[in-house]
FIDOTOR-460743 format. One record per residue (C-alpha): residue number from 1; chain; x, y, z. Coordinates in steps of 0.02 Angstrom, whole numbers, padded with zeros to 5 digits, m for minus. Each point is the difference from the previous one (the first is absolute). Layout:
BEGIN
<r pos="NUM" unit="A" x="X" y="Y" z="Z"/>
...
//
This chain:
BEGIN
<r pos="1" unit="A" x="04422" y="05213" z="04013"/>
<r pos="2" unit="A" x="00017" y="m00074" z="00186"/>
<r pos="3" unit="A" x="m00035" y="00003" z="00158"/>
<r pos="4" unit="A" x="00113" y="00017" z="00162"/>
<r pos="5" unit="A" x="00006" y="m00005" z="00188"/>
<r pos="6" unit="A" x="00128" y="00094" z="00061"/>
<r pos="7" unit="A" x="00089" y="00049" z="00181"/>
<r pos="8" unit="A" x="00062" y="00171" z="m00038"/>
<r pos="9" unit="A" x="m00040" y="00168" z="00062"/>
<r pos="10" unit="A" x="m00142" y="00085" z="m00122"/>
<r pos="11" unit="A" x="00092" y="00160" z="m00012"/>
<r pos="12" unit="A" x="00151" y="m00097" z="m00081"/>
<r pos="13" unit="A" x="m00083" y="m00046" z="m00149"/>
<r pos="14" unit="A" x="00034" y="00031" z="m00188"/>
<r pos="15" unit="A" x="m00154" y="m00051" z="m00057"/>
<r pos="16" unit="A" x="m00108" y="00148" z="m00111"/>
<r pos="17" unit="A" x="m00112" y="00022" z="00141"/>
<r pos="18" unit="A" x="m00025" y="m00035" z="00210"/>
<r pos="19" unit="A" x="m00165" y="m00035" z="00085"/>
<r pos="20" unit="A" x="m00032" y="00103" z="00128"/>
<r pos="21" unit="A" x="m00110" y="m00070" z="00147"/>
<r pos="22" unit="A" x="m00090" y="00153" z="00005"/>
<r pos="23" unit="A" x="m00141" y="00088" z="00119"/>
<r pos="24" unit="A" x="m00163" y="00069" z="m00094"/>
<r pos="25" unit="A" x="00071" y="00203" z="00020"/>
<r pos="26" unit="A" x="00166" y="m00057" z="m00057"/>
<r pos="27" unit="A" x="00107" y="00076" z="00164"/>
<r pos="28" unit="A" x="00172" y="m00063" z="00049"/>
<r pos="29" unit="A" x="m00052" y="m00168" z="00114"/>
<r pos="30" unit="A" x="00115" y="m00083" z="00086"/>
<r pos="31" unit="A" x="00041" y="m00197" z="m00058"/>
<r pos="32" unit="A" x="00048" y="m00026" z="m00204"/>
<r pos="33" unit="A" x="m00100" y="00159" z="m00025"/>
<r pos="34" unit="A" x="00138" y="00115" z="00148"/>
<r pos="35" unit="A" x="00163" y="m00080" z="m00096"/>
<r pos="36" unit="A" x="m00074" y="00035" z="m00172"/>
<r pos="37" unit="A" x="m00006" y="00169" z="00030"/>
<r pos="38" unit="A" x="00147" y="00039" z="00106"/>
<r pos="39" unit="A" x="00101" y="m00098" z="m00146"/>
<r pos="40" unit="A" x="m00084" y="00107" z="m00124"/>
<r pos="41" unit="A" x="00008" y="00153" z="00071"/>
<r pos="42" unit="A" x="m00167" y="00035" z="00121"/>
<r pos="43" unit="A" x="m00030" y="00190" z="m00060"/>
<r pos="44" unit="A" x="m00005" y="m00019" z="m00174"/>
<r pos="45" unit="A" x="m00108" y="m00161" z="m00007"/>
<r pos="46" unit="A" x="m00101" y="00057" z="00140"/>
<r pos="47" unit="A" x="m00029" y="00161" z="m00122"/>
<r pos="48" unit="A" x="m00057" y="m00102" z="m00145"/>
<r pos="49" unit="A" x="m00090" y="m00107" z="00117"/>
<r pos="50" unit="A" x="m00122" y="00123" z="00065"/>
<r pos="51" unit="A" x="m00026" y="00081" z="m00169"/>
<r pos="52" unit="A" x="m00075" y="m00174" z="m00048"/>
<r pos="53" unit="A" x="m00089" y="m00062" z="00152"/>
<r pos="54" unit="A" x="m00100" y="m00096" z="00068"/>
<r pos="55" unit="A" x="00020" y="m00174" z="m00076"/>
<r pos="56" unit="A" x="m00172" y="m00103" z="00044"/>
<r pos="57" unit="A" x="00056" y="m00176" z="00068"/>
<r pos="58" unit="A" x="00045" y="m00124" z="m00127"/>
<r pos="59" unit="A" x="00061" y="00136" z="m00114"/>
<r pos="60" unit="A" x="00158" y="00063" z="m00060"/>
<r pos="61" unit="A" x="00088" y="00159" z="m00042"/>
<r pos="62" unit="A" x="00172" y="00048" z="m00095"/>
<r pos="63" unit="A" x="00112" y="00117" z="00045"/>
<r pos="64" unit="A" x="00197" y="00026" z="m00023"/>
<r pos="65" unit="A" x="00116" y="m00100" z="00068"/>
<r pos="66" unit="A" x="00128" y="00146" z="00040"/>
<r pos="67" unit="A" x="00175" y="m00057" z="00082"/>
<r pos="68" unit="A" x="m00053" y="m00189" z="m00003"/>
<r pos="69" unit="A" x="00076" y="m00123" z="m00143"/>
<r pos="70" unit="A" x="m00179" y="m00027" z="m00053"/>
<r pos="71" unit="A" x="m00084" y="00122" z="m00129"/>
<r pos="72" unit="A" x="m00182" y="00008" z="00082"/>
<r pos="73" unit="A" x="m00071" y="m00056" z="00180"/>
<r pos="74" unit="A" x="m00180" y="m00070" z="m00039"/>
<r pos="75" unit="A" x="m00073" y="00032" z="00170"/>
<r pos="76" unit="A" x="m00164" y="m00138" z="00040"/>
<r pos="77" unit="A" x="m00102" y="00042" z="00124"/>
<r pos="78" unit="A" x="m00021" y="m00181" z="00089"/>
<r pos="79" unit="A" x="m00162" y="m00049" z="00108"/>
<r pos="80" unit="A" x="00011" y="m00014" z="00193"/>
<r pos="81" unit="A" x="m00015" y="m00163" z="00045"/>
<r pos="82" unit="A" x="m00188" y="m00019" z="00114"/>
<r pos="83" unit="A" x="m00024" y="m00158" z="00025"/>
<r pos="84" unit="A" x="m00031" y="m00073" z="m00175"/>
<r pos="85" unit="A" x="m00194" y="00074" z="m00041"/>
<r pos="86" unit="A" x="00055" y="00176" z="m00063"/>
<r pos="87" unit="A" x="00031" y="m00057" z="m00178"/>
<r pos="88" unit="A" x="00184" y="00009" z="00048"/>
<r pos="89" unit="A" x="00070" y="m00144" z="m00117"/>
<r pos="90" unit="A" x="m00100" y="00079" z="m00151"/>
<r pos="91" unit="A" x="00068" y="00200" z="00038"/>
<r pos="92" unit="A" x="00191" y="m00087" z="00021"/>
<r pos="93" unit="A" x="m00018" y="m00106" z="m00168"/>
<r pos="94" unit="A" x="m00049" y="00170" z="m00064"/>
<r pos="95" unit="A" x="00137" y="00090" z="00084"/>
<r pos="96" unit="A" x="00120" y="m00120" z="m00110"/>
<r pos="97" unit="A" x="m00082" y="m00006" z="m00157"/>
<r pos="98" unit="A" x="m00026" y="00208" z="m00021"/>
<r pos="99" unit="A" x="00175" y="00015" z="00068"/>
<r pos="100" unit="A" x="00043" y="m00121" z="m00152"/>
<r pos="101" unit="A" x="m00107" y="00082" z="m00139"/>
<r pos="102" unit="A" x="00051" y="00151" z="00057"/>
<r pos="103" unit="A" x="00199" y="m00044" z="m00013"/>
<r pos="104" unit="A" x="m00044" y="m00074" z="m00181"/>
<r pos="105" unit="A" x="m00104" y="00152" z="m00059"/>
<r pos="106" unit="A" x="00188" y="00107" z="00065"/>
<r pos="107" unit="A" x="00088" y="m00113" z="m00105"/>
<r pos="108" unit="A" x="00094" y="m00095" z="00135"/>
<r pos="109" unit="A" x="00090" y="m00167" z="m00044"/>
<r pos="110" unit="A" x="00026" y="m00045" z="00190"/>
<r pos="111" unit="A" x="m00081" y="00050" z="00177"/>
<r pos="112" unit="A" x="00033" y="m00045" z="00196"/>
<r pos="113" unit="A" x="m00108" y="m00021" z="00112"/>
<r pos="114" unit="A" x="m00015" y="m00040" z="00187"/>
<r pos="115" unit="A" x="m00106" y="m00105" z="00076"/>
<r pos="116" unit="A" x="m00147" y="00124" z="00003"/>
<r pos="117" unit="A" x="m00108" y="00020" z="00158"/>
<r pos="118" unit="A" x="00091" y="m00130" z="00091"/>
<r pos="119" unit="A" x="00081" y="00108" z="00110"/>
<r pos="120" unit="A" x="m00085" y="00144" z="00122"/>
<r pos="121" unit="A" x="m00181" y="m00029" z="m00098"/>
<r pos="122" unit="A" x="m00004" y="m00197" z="00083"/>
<r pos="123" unit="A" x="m00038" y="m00105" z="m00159"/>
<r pos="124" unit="A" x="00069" y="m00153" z="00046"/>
<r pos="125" unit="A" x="00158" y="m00058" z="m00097"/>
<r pos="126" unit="A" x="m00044" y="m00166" z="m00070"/>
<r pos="127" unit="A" x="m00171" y="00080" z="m00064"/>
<r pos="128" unit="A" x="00088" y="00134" z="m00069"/>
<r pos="129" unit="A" x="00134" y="m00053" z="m00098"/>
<r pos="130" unit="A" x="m00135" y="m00136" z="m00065"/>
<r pos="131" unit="A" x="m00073" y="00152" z="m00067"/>
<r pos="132" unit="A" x="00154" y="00083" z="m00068"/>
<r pos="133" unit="A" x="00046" y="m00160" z="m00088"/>
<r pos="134" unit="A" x="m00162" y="m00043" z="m00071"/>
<r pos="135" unit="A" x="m00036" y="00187" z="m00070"/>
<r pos="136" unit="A" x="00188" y="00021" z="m00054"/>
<r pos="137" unit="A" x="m00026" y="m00183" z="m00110"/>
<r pos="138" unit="A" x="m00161" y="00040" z="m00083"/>
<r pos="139" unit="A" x="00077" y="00167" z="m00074"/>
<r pos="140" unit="A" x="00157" y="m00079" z="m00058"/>
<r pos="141" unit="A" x="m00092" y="m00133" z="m00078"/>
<r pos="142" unit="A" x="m00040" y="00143" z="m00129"/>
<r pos="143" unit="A" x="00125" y="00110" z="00030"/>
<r pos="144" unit="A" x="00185" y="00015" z="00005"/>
<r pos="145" unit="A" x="00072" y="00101" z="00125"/>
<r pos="146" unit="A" x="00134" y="m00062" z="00123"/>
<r pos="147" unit="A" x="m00086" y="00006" z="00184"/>
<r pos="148" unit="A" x="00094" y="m00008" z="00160"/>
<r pos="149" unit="A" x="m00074" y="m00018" z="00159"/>
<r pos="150" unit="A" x="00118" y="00066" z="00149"/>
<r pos="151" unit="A" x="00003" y="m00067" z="00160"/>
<r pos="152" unit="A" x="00123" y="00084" z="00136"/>
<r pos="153" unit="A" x="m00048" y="m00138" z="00126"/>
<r pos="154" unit="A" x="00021" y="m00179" z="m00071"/>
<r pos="155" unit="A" x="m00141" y="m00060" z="00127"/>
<r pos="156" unit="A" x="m00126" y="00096" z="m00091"/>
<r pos="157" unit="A" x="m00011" y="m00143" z="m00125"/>
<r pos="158" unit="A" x="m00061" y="m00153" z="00090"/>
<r pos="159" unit="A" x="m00064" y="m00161" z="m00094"/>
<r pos="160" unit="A" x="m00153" y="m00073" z="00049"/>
<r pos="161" unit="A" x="m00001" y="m00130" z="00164"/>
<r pos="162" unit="A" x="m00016" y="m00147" z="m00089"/>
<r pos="163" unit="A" x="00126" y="00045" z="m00147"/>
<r pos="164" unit="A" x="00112" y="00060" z="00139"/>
<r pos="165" unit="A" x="m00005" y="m00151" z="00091"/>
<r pos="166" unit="A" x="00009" y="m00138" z="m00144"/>
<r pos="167" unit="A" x="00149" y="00096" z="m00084"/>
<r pos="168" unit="A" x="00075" y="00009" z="00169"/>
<r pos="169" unit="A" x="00000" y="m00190" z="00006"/>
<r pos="170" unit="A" x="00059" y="m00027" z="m00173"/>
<r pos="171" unit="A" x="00160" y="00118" z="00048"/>
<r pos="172" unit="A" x="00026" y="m00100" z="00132"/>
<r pos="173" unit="A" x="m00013" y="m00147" z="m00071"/>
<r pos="174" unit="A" x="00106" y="00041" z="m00173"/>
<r pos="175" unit="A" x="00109" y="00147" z="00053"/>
<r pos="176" unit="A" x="00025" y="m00047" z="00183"/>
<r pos="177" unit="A" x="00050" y="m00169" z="m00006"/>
<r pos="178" unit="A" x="00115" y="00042" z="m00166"/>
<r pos="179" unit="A" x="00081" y="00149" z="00108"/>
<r pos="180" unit="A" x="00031" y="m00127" z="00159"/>
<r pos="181" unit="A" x="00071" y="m00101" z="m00129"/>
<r pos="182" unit="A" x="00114" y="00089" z="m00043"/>
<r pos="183" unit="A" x="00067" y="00048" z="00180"/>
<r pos="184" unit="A" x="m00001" y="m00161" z="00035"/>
<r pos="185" unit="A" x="00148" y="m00029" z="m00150"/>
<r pos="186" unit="A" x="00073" y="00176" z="00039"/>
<r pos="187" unit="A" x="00037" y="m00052" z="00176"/>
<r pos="188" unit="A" x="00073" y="m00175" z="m00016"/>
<r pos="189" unit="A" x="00109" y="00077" z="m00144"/>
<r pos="190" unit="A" x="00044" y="00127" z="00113"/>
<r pos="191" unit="A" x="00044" y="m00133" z="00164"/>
<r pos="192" unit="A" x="00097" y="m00100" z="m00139"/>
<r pos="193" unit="A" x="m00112" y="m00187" z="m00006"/>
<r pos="194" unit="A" x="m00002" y="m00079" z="m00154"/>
<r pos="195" unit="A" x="m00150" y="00000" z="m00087"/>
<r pos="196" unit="A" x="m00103" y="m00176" z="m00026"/>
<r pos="197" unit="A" x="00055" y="m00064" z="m00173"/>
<r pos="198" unit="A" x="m00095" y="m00108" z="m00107"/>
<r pos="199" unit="A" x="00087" y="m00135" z="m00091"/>
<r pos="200" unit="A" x="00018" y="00012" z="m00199"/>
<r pos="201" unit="A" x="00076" y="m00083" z="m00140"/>
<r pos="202" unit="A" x="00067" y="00112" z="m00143"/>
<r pos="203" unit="A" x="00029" y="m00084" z="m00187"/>
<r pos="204" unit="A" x="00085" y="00073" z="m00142"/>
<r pos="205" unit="A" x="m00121" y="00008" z="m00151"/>
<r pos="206" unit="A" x="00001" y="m00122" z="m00112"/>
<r pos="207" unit="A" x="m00013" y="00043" z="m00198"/>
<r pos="208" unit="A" x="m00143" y="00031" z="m00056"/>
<r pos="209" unit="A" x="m00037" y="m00054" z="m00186"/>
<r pos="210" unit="A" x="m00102" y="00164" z="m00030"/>
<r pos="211" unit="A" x="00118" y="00116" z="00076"/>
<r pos="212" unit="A" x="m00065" y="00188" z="00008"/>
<r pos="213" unit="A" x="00052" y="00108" z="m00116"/>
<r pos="214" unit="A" x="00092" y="00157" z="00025"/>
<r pos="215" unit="A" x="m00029" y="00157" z="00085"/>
<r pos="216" unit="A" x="m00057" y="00101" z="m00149"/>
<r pos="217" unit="A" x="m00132" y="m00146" z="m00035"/>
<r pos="218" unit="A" x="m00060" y="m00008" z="00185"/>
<r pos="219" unit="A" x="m00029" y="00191" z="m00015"/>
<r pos="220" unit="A" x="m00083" y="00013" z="m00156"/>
<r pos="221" unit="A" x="m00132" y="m00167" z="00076"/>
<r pos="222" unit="A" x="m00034" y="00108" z="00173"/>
<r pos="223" unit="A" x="m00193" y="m00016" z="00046"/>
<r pos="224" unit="A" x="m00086" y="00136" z="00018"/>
<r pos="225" unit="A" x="00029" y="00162" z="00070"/>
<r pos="226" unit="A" x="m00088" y="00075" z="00168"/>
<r pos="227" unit="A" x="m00101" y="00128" z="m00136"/>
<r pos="228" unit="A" x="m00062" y="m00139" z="m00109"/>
<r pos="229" unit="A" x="m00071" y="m00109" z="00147"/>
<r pos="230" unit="A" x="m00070" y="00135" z="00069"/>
<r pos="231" unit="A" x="m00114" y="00078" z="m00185"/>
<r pos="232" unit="A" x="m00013" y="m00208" z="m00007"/>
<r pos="233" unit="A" x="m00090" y="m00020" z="00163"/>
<r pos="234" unit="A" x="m00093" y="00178" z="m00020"/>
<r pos="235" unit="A" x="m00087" y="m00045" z="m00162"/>
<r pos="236" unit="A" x="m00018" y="m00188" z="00077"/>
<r pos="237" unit="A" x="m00098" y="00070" z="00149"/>
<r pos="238" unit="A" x="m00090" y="00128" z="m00111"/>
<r pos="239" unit="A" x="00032" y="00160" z="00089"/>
<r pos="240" unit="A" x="00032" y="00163" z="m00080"/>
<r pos="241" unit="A" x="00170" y="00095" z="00026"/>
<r pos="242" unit="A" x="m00098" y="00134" z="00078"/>
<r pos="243" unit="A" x="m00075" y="m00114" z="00142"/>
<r pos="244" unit="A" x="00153" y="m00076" z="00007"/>
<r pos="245" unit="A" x="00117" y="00167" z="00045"/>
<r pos="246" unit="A" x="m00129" y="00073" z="00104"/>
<r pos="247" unit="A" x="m00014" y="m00166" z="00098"/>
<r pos="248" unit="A" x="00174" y="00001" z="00027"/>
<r pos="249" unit="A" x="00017" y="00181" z="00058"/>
<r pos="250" unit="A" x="00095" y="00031" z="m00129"/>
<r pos="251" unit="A" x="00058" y="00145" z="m00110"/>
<r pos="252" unit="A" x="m00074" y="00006" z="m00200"/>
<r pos="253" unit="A" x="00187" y="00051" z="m00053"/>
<r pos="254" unit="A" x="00093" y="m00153" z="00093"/>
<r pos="255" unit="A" x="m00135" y="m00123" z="m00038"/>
<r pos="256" unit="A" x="00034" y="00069" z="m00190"/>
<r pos="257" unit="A" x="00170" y="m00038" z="00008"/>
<r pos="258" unit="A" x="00003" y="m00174" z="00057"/>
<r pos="259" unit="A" x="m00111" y="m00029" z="m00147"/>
<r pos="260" unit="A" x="00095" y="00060" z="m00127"/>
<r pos="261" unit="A" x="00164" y="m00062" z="00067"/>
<r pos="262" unit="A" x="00032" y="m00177" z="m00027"/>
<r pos="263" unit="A" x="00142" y="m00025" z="00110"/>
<r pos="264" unit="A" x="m00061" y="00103" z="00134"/>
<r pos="265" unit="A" x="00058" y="m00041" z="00190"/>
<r pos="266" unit="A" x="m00113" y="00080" z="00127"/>
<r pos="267" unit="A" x="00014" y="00015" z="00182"/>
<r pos="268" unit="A" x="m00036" y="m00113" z="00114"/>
<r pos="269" unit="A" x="m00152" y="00101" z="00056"/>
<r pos="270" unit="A" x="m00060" y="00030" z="m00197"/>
<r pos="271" unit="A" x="m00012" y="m00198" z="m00013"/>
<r pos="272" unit="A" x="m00111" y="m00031" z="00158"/>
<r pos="273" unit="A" x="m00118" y="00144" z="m00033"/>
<r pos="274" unit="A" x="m00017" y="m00066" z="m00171"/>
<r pos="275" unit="A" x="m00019" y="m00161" z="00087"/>
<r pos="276" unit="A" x="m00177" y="00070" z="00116"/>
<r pos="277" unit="A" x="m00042" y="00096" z="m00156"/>
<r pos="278" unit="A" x="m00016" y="m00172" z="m00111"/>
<r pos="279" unit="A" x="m00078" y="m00081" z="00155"/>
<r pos="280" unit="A" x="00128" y="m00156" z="m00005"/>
<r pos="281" unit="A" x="m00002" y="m00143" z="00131"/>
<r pos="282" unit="A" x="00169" y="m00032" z="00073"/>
<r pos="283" unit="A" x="00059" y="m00096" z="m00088"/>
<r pos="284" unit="A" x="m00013" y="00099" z="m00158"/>
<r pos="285" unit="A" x="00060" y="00143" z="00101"/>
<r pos="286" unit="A" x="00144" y="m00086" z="00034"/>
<r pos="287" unit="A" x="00011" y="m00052" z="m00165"/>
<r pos="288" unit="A" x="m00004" y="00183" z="m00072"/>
<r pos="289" unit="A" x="00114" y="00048" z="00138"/>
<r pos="290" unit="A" x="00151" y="m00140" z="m00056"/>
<r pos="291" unit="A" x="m00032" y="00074" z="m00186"/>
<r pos="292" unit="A" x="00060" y="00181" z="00071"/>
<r pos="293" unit="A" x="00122" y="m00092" z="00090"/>
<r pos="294" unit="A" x="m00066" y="m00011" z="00160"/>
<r pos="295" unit="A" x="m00077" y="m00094" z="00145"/>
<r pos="296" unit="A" x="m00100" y="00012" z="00148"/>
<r pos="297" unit="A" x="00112" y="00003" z="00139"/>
<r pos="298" unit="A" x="m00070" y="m00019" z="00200"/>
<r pos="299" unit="A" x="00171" y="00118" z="00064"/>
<r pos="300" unit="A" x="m00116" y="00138" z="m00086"/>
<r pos="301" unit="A" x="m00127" y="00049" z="00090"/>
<r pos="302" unit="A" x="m00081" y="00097" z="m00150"/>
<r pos="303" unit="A" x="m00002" y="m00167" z="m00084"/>
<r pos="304" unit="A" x="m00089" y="m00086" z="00141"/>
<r pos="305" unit="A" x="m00150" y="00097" z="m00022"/>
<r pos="306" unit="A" x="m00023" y="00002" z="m00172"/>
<r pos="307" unit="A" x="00007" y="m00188" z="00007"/>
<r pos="308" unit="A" x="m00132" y="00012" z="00138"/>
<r pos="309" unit="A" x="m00123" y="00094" z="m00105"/>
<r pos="310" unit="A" x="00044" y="m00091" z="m00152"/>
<r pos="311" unit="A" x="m00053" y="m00170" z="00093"/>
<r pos="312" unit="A" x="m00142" y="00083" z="00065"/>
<r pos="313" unit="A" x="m00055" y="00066" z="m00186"/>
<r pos="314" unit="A" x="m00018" y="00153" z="00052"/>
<r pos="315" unit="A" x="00064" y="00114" z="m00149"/>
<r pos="316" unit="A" x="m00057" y="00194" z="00083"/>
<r pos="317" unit="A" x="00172" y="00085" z="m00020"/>
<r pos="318" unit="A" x="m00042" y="00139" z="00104"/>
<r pos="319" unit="A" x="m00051" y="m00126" z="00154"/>
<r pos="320" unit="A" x="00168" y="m00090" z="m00046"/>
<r pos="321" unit="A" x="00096" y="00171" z="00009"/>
<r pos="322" unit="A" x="m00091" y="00052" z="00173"/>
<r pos="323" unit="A" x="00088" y="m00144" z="00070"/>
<r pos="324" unit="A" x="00147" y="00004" z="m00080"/>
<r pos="325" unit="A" x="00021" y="00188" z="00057"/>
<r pos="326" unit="A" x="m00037" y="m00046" z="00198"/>
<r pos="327" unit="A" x="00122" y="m00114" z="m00002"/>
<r pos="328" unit="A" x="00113" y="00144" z="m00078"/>
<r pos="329" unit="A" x="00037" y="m00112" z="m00181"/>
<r pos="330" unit="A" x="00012" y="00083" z="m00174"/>
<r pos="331" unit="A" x="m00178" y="00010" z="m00081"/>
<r pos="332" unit="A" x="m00049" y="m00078" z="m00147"/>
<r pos="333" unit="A" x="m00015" y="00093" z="m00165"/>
<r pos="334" unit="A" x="00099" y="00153" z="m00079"/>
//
């Protein structure tokens, strides 16, 4: 299945399951850990809790998930963040993975988790959600499960300094200048100036001697379809329809589909994360884009930067969807 970053509030969740950022004895905390169980309902979990405490860091327990939407709260006992030298990255990869083994073993088909550690235990954000993201990807590449990770603060997903500052650029440069654009039109429309023309001449056709033929014939000699370029370019490229839907973020059931619908039209969305997942330059991008019936457009921002990672070859769709998320764009995949 897929992977998502979301800005929600954990306790609103549907999925199967909610991570709790948990301490070792399992008590009410304050943070994620406070609104988990007031939203649950603090004196039956708490009950449960101490039945099945302590939790040694960089495990996880189950319990009930009471009055919340979710069925079970998986509750991971994160490391404190000292410094570095305490074995903290290893205990939090830990803290993800059991938390994920554990939801499989329960027979959960989705999970939500914060951003564990990252709050009153120090670990600092960029590290961590390098963690989460890493640990989260090597279990769904043999795994399905759909995985959200929560954030109530958008902030606590920052790029890098340099990807931050290059995509900043490219914004500005792309989006910016389209947007002033734009204005630009907008207000001399507005103030009533006529717009610069540029001369033309206009003919009427001339007869061809091999005029088309009719409409029925046009249709029935259509190129072809958005699903047959893209199995074309898969088996060209060699890639598996595994690597391909996991690449792309996307779920086994809708990949399925497109395949075994000719005439299928997917979103916008579908097409570019099919488009990182086949690792296409631009211009074939674009290419597989027009065949949807699309283009790139600089008045989208989304589309901005997925052209700059696209020039940049740089195919990660979970880097691709940290950006796209703190610049509050729909993700790519299902």
């Amino acid at each position: 299945m897929s992977f998502h970053i979301v800005h929600n509030d954990i306790t609103r969740m549907e999925t199967d399951a909610i991570v709790n950022a948990a301490n070792s004895h399992l008590l009410q905390g304050g943070g994620v850990c406070g609104a988990i169980f007031a939203a649950a309902g603090a004196r039956k979990l708490q009950e449960e809790c101490s039945r099945k405490a302590p939790c040694p860091t960089g495990q996880a327990v189950l319990t009930g998930g009471y009055a919340l939407k979710a069925r079970y709260i998986i509750h991971a006992a994160g490391p404190i963040w000292r410094g570095g030298g305490q074995q903290e990255a290893r205990l939090l990869a830990d803290t993800y993975r059991n938390s994920l083994l554990l939801a499989k073993d329960s027979g959960c088909e989705s999970i939500s988790f914060p951003l564990i550690s990252s709050g009153i235990y120090g670990y600092p954000r960029e590290e961590a959600l390098k963690i989460a993201v890493d640990t989260i990807r090597e279990f769904l590449n043999g795994n399905d499960m759909e995985v959200y990770l929560v954030v109530f603060d958008r902030q606590a997903v920052a790029l890098g300094e340099k990807l931050d500052t290059e995509l900043r650029h490219y914004i500005n440069t792309y989006f910016e200048e389209n947007s002033r654009s734009l204005r630009f039109v907008q207000e001399i429309r507005e103030r009533d100036i006529p717009l610069p023309t540029r001369a033309f001449s206009y003919s009427a056709p001339q007869a061809c001697a091999s005029a088309p033929g009719n409409l029925e014939d046009m249709l029935d000699n259509m190129g072809e379809t958005f699903t047959e370029m893209l199995l074309r370019i898969i088996d060209e490229k060699g890639f598996t329809d595994v690597e391909v839907y996991k690449r792309a973020n996307m779920d086994r059931k809708l990949f399925s589909k497109i395949r075994k619908q000719k005439n299928y039209h997917p979103g916008k969305q579908t097409v570019l994360a099919l488009a990182v997942a086949l690792r296409l330059s631009l211009p074939e991008a674009s290419e597989l884009l027009s065949q949807a019936g699309y283009a790139f457009s600089n008045s989208q921002k989304s589309d901005v930067i997925i052209r700059y990672f696209l020039e940049k070859g740089d195919y990660d769709i979970f880097t691709i969807n940290e950006a796209l998320f703190c610049y509050e764009q729909q993700l790519l995949g299902a």
